[in-house]
N, C-alpha and C positions, 0 to 999 in steps of 0.2 A: 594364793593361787586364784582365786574365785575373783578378788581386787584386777589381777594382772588380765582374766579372759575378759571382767570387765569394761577395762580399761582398752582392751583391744579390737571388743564391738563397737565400743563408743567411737573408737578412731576410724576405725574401717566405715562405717554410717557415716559419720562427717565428712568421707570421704568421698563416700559416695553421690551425698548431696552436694559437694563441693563441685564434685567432676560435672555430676550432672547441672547444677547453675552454670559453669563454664561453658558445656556445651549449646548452652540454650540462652547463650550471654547477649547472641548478635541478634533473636527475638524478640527477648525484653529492651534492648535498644532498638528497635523497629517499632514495638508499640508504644513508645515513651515518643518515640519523632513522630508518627501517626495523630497519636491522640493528642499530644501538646501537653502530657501530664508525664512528671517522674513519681507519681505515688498512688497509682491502681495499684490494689492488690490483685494481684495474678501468680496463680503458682502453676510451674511449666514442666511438663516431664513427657520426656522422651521413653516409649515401649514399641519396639516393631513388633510386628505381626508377618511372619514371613509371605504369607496371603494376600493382604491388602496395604495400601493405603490410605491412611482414616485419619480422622480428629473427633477427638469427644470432648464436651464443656458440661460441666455444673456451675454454678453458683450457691456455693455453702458460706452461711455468716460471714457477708459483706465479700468472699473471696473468689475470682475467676478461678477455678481448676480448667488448664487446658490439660490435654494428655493428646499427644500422637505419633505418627509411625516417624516422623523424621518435621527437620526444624521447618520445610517450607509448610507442611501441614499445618505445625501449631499456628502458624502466621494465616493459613486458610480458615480455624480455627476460628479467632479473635475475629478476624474478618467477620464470617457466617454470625458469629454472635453480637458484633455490632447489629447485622442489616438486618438481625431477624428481631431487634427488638425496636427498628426504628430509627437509628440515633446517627446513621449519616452515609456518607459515602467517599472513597478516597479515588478522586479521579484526574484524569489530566486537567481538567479546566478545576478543577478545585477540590481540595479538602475541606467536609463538613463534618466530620468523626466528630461529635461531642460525648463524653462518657458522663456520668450523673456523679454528683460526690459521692453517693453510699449504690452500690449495686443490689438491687433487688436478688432476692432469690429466682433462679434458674433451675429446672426441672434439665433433668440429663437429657444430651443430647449425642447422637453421634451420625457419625456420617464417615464412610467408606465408599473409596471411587472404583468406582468401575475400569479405572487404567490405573497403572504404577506410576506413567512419568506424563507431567503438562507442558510440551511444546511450544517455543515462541519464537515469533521473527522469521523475517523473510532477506537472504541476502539482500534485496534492495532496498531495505526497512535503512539501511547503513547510508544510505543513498537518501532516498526522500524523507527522511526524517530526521535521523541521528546524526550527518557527518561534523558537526561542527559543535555535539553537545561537550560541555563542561561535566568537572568532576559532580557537582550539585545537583544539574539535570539528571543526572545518570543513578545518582542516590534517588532520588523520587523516582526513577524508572524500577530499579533494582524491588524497590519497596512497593510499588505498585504491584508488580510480579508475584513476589513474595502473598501478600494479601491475598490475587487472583489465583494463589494455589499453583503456580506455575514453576517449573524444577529443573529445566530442559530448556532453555533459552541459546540463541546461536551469538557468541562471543568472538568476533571478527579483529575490534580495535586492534593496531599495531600489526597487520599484514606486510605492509610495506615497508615495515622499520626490520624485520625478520628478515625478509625475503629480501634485501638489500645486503644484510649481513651475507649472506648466502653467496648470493652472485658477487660481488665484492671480493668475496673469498678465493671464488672459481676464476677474477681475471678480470671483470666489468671495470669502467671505470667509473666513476661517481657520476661524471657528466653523464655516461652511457644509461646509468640505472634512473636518474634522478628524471631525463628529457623522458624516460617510458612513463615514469606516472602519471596519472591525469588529473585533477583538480580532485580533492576531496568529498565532493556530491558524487563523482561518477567513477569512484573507485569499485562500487560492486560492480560493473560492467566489465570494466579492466580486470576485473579477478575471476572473470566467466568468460571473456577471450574475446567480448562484443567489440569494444571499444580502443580507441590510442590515441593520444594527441590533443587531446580536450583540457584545457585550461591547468595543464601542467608547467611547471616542474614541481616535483616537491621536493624539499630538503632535508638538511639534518633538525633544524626546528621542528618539523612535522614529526618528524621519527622521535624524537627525544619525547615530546610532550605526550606524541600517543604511547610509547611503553608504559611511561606515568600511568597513564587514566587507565590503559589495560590491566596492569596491578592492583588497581585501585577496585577497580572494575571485577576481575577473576576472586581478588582476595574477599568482596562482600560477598559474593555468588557460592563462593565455598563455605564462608562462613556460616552462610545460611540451608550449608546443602543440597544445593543445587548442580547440576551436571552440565557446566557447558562443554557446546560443543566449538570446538576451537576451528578455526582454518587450516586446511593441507595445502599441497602445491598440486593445482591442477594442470599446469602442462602450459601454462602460456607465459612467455618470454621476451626480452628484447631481440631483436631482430642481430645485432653487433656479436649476438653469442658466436653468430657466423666469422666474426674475425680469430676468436681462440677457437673456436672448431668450425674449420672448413670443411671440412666431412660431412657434416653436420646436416638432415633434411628438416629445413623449417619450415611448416604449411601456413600461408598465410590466410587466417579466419576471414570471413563475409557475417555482416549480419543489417539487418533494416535497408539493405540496399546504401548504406554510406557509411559504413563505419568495417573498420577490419583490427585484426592483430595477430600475434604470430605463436605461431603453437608446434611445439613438438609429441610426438607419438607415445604414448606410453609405451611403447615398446623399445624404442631406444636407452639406449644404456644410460644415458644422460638423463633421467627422466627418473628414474630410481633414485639416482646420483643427488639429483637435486631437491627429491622430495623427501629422503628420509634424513638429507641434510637440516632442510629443512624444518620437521619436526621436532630433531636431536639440537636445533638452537633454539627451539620456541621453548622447549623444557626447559634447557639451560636459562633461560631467562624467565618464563612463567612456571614452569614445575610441570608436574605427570597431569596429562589429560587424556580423559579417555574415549573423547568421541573427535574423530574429526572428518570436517566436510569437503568433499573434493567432486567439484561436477568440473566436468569434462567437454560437454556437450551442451551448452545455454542454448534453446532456438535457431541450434544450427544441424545441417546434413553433416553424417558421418560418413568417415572411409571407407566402407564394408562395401563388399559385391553386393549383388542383388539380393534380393530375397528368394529363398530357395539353394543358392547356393553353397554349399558346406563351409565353404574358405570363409563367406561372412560370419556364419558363428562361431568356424575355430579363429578369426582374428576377432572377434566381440569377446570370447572368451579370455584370451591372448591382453587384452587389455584390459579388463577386469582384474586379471591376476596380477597384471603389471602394478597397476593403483593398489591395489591390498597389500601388494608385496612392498613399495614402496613407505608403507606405513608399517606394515610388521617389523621389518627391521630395524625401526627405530624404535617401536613402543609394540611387542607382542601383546601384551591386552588391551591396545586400542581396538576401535570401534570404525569403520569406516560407514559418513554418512554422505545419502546423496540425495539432492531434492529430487523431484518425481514431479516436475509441472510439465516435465516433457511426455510424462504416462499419457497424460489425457489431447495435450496440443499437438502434442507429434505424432499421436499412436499408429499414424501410415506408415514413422519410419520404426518406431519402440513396438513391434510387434511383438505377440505372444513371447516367439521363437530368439529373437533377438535380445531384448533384456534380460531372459533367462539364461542366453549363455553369456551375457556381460555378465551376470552375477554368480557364474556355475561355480568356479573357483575360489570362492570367499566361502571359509566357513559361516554356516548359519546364524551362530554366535558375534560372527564378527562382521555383520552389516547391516546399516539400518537404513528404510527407504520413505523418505518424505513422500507419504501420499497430500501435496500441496492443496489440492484445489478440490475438493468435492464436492463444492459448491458448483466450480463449472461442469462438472462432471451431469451433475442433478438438473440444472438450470439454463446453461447455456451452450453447451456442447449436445445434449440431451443422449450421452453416450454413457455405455454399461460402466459401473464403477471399477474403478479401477480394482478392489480386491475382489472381482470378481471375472474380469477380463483376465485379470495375470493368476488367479488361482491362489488366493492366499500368499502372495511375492515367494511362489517358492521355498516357503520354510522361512526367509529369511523375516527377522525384526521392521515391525513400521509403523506409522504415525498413521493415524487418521487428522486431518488437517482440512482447513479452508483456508480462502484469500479472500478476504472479508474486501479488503481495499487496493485500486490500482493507481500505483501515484500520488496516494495522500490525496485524494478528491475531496474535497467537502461534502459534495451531494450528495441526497441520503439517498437511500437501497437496500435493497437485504430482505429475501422472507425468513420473518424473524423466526415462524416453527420451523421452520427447517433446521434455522441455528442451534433453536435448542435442542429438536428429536431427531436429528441426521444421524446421528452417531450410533441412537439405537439401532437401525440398521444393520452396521457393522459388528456391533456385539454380536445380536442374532445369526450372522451370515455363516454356511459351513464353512465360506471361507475366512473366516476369522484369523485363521494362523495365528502369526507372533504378534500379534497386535499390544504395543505395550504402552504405546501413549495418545493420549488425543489433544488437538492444537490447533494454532492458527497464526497463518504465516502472513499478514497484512504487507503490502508493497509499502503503505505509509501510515503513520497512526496519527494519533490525534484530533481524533475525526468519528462523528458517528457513534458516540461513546454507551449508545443504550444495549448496539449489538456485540460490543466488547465485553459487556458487563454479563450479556445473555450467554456467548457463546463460553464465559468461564464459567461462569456456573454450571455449564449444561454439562463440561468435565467432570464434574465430580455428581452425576445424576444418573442413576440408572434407569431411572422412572420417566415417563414422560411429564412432561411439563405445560400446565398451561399459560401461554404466550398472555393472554388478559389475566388470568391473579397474577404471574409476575410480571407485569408490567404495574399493578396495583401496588404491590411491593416495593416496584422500583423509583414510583413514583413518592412514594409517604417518604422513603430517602432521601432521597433527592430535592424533591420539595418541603416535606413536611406533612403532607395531604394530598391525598389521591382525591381534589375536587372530579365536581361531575364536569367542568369544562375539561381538565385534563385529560379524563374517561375517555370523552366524547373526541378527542382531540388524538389519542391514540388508538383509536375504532377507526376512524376514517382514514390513517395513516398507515395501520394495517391493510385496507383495501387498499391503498395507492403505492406508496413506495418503500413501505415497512412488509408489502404484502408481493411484490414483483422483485426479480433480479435484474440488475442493470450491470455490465461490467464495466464501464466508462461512464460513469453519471456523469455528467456536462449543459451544462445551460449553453444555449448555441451559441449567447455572447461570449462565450470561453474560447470559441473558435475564430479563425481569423474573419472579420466582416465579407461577406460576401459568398462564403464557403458551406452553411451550414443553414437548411432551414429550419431545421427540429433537434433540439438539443435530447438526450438520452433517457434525462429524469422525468419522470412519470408523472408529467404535471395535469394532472386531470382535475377532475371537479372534486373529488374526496380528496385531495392535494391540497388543494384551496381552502377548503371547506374545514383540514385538519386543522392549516395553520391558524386560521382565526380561530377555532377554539381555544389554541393555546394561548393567543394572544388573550383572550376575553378571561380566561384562568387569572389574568392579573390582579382584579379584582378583589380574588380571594387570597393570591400567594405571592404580589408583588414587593412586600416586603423580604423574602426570601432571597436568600444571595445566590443560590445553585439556579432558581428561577429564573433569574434576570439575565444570568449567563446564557441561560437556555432562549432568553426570551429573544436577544440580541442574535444569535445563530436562526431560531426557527423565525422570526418578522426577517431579515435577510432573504433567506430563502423562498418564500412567499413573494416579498419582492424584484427575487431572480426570476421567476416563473414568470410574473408581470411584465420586466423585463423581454423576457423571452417573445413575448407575443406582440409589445413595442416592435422589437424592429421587423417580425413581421408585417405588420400595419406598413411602417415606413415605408418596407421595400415595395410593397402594394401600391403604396400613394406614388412613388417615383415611376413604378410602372404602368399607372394610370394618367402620371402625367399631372398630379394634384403636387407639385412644387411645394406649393406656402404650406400645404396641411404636413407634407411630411416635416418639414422645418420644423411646425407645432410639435408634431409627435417625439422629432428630438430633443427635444425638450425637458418635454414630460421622461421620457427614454434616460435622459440625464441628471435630472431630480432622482430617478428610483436609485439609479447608481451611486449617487452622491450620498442617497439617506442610505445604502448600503455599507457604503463606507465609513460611512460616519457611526451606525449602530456597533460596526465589529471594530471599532476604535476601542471601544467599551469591553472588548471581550479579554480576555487572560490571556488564549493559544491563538487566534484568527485572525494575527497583523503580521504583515510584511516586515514589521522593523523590528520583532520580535527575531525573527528567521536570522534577518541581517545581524544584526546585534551579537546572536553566535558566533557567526562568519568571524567577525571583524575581534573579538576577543581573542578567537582564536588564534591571531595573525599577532607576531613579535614586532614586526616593520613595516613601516606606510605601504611597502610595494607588495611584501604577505596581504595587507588588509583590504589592500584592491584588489590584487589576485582571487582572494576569498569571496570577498562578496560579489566580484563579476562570478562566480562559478555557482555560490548562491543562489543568484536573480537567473543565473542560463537554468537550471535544475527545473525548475518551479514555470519555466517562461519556456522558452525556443530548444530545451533539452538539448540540441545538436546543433540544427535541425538534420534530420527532417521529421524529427516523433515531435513537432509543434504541437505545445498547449497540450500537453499531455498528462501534468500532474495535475491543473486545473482546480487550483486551490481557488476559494472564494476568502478571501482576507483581504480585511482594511492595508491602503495603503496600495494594493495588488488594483483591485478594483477600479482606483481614480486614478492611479498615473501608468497604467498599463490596460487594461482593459479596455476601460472610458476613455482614456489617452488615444487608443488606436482606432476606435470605431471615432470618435470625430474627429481623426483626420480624415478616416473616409470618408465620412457624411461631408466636411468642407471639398472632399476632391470630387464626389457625386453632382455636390449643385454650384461648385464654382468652376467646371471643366476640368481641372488640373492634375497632374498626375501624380500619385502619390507610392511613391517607395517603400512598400510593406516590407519587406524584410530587413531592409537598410533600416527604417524606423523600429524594431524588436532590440535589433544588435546594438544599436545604439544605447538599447534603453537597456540592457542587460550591460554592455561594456564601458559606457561611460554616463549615467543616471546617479543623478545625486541626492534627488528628492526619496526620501520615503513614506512616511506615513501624512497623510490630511491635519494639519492642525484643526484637531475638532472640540479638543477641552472637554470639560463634564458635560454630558449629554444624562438627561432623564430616561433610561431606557423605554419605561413602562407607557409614560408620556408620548416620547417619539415615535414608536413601535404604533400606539394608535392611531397615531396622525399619519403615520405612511400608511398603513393598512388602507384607514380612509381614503386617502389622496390616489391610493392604485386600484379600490376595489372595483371600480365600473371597466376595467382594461378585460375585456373578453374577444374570446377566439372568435364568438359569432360574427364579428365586427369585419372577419377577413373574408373575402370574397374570392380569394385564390387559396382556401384553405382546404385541399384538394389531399386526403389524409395517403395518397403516390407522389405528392410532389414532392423531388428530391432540391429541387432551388430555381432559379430565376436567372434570366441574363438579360442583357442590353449590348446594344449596339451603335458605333454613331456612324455619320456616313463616311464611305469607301475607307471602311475599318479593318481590319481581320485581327481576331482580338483568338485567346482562350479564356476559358470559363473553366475553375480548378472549386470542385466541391468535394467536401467529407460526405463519406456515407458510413452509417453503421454497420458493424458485422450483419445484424437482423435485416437490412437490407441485402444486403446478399444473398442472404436465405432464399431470400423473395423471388430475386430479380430473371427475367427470361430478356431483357431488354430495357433500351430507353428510349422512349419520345420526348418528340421536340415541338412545342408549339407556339407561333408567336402569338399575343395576343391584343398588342398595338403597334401598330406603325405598316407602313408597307410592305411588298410579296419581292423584293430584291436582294434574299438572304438568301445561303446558302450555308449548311451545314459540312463543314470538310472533314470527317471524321471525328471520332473520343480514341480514348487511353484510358486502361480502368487498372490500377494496380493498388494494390495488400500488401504491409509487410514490406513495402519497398519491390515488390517481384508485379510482371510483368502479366494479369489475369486476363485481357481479351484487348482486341484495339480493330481499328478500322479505317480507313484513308477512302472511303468510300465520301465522294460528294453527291448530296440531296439539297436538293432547293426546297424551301420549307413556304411553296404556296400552302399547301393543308398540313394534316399534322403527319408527322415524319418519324419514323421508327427504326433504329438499329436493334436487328437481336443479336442476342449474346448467350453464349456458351459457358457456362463455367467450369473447372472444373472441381474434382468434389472435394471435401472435407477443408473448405478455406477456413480461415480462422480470425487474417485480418486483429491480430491483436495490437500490433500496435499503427494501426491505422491504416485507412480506405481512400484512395482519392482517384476522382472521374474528372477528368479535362476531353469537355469538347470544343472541337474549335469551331468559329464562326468568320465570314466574309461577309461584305453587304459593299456592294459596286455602287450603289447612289443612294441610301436612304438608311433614315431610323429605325430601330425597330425595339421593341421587346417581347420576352415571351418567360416561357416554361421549360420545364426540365422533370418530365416526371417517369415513375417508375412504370415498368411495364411487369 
């Protein structure tokens, strides 16, 4: 008897540990691909705590014990216990994890977060960064996540392969479904109702291979725990629905002033019909999910009466219900999720009153609300936060979230305390409600990777945190050694553009030549000042392979700022009428460019033919592989137009046959007369461009980095004599011309602006100003047909009205006449 109970603990214990290695199977294969070893001793186990979630480590005789609430923890776990003993970093430009043969002993540690779930991704993350990654990519992404403690990530792939079945179903015909879609970069837009017709068709190739990688994709996500949140049907359709239902009302979408698509009501019957269709095929082919996202409303006006009206909240209401119901019926314990960057950017139309009766009808349980941007909320909107305007979202479930990046920009930005202590806020607030995760919804990644690194950590923080020891920390990782040039090189970076918000960082040569006098990034003197610390750090840490990566990104950078004040110079010299010197300056203006492109040649993630190279694998047939990569180079280039230069990637290959490509043809169309076709010259280069990247071969980073530093260090602002900190640009004139003058302006000028003058400040008094145009957003902000002759200096005011936003872009065209003579002048703010 005493044999048999024996015998029966003994199994039930092996069993236990069995189940338990099972479940924690897809971890220990995550730290085996991390580290690059199949033989750390690590022992893994899984104990919730209905309370929190946490991870705690020892190190007893040679062996990791992790322990935590669930598997993406223990992965937070291992992570935290590498960076806390030194030994590396797992990041998109590179893996440095090294683990030691024998593991020192480890004093107990533990760590419980202040949120239950870590949030990631921004619909448009699918767009500027993802649309053309592989299964392989997407493995290091998954694993990245995993490590940064992240459980809640937004799982998109295979949209269109679903939602074909669907309509398909309902009557469409292939050709019907296949001409709506738009090229794979600008599917998030298409799936938010912005867009149509943009470098489509896509096929059954597309659809096949993205189911693939979605399974692929959902099946590690689960394996390790994690909750995606999957895609619904938000309401936007082919227009041809109209030939199987004539009945049928289709509202046709407006958004940036050129772009439309067509959308039906949540309230029509069709709209149920085909959402929880929908659903009930995305399970049949991926299985039960429990969160799914459905926005309805991207940056555009909705249907409702005015405000004050009763009918607008019982229709806000009315469609609320409509969407939740749509999803109930297919999955009663779904989760309906919806981003909230319209909380903050639209809040004239998302008032109090208004999104609380959009969401009156959703049980409490069953909605969750991306509070996206808090960043803008804090920093650039400078408007109440959002859980504190809406009152805790009504009871209902939500994210604390930022938008660390817009477009996959390169340039750096971000106050980094904010990153890390923003959230305490939100703990603190009475209105805290159902606050259950904290996150970050980046437009594009890849980019900027110190605030990535800060804003995960600061998840799992309850504490405040200081931005210099962890930067100290992140340095001895990352490099190996927090040298004092490093120090010194993140102190002055803090003050400049580690210490200001920017929402568009842009070097002005990112913009079309002629357009822009002041680019966004905070190129001041502690700018400068940062970067050659970092460079002089080589000294000590140039052997260092994370170093040289970083060295290759921040000497670039440094060089973009140089850049920047080059063509200021130029344009000064053309307007002073010094020919030869601006020619010089071009010059010099094309060296900085050249060694730009040639440093990020060197880099792992900051080339153009990296990008392409997705595209093009992705593609089964010659006329896929051109399709893709023309849709590619539009993303990252001319996006539509008219959101030009918008993702404003700084990468080798980008730089020299795009960039430096189209500023000298302008410079040859400025000092040979001739006219040059700016738009015609983009499309060309995004539609039939063959070259990509610089044949530049091994470059010395540490070497080169010096030598350009040297060669641009004396390029100073002092040097500009039109450097007037209200000038919005420059113009010229030739004789009996009538020309336009089209310049970017930044939201922050808007802020500012009561007006604009005009002044010439060479040539003679025969001009005449015939009115500007000033529009945001594509929408129509003030204008004037008024003619001034500009003997003295010459002023339009301007009215604006309130709460502009100008997100995706600013442009002022004033026009000019001149009946007999030359002239140039200014353009500045009033």
């Amino acid at each position: 008897m005493g044999k048999h109970i024996f015998l029966f603990l003994f199994y039930l214990l092996a069993g236990e540990v069995l189940g338990c290695a099972q479940q924690t199977k897809a971890v220990r294969e995550l730290i085996q691909r991390v580290s690059g070893r199949q033989d750390i001793p690590v022992s893994l186990k899984l104990k919730q705590d209905k309370d929190s979630t946490y991870y705690q480590y020892e190190v007893q005789d040679g062996t990791l014990r992790i322990q935590a609430s669930d598997n993406v923890s223990l992965c937070r776990g291992f992570y935290d216990y590498i960076k806390d003993n030194q030994w590396g970093m797992y990041t998109w430009s590179g893996n440095s994890i090294t683990v030691p043969g024998v593991l020192p002993d480890q004093s107990f540690v533990r760590t419980v977060s202040p949120f239950s779930n870590h949030y990631y991704f921004n619909v448009c993350t699918y767009g500027y960064s993802m649309p053309y990654w592989d299964w392989e990519r997407w493995q290091q992404e998954i694993d990245w996540m995993a490590l940064h403690g992240i459980n809640m990530p937004l799982a998109l792939v295979g949209y269109e392969a679903i939602i074909a079945r669907v309509w398909k179903k309902m009557g469409l015909t292939d050709e019907e479904i296949e001409h709506y879609f738009v090229g794979p970069a600008h599917l998030p837009w298409m799936r938010m109702g912005n867009v149509s017709g943009i470098d489509g068709p896509l096929n059954e190739d597309w659809h096949r291979k993205q189911i693939a990688l979605q399974h692929k994709i959902l099946d590690r996500m689960r394996s390790l725990g994690m909750k995606p949140i999957c895609p619904g049907f938000p309401g936007f359709i082919p227009q041809e629905f109209k030939r199987i239902h004539p009945e049928l009302e289709i509202i046709e979408t407006h958004w940036g002033g050129a772009f439309s698509n067509w959308m039906i009501s949540p309230q029509e019957p069709l709209f149920k019909e085909i959402g929880t269709a929908f659903i009930r095929e995305w399970e049949k082919e991926f299985g039960k999910c429990d969160y799914y996202l459905v926005d309805s409303f991207n940056e555009m006006e909705i249907p409702f009466p005015e405000k004050g009206n009763p009918e607008r909240y019982e229709m806000a209401a009315s469609y609320g219900n409509s969407v939740y119901e749509s999803i109930r019926k297919a999955n009663t314990k779904a989760v309906w999720v919806m981003q909230g960057w319209m909380f903050g950017y639209q809040r004239h139309i998302w008032d109090y009153e208004t999104l609380g009766a959009l969401v009156s009808k959703v049980p409490d349980d069953k909605m969750l609300l991306l509070d996206l941007a808090v960043d803008y909320n804090k920093h650039f909107w400078h408007s109440e936060v959002n859980w504190e305007y809406y009152k805790g979202f009504y009871n209902k479930q939500w994210v604390y979230s930022v938008i660390p990046n817009m477009g996959g920009k390169v340039g750096m930005t971000g106050v980094l305390d904010f990153y890390a202590n923003g959230h305490l806020e939100a703990l603190a607030s009475p209105y805290k409600g159902k606050l259950i995760a904290h996150g970050m919804a980046p437009e594009g990644i890849e980019n900027n990777e110190v605030l990535y690194e800060l804003v995960t950590d600061a998840g799992w923080s309850s504490r405040r945190i200081d931005v210099r020891n962890w930067l100290k920390d992140y340095s001895e990782n990352r490099y190996g050694k927090a040298s004092a040039d490093i120090t010194a090189a993140w102190n002055y970076l803090l003050k400049s553009v580690y210490g200001t918000f920017t929402d568009h960082p842009r070097f002005n040569w990112q913009f079309r030549p002629g357009t822009v006098k002041d680019g966004s990034i905070n190129i001041c003197e502690d700018y400068f000042k940062g970067l050659e610390c970092f460079v002089d750090a080589a000294d000590e840490l140039g052997d260092n392979k994370m170093y040289r990566v970083d060295l290759a990104e921040m000497a670039t950078q440094y060089l973009g700022g140089k850049a920047e004040i080059l063509t200021k110079m130029i344009d000064q010299e053309y307007l002073l009428g010094d020919t030869l010197q601006a020619c010089f300056l071009q010059s010099r203006f094309e060296t900085l460019m050249l060694g730009m492109d040639a440093l990020l040649s060197q880099h792992p993630t900051l080339r153009l033919e990296r990008w392409l190279d997705f595209a093009r694998k992705a593609a089964e047939t010659p006329e896929q592989q051109k399709q893709y990569e023309k849709n590619a180079r539009r993303i990252v280039t001319i996006w539509g137009p008219p959101v030009d230069d918008y993702a404003a990637r700084i990468w080798s290959g980008l730089i020299e046959s795009y960039y430096l490509g189209r500023w000298k043809n302008y410079y040859t169309s400025r000092t040979q007369g001739i006219d040059f076709d700016m738009p015609a010259w983009e499309r060309n280069w995004v539609e039939n461009h063959q070259g990509t990247d610089y044949e530049w071969g091994t470059i010395d980073v540490v070497d080169f980095s010096k030598k350009m530093i040297a060669l641009s260090k004396d390029i100073s602002e002092k040097d500009l004599k039109l450097n007037q900190p209200n000038l919005i640009g420059v113009w010229s004139l030739g004789d009996k011309e009538t020309k336009e003058v089209k310049l970017n302006l930044s939201a922050r000028m808007l802020e500012k602006m009561k007006g604009i003058s005009i002044e010439i400040i060479k040539g003679r008094k025969e001009i005449e100003a015939t009115g500007f145009i000033l529009e945001a957003d594509g929408k129509l902000l003030a204008s004037s047909d008024d003619v001034k002759s500009l003997q003295e200096k010459t002023t339009y005011p301007i009215v604006l009205p309130e709460k502009i936003q100008a997100n995706n872009g600013c442009v002022l065209t004033v026009r000019f006449t001149s009946s007999s003579s030359k002239a140039a002048g200014v353009i500045l703010l009033e």
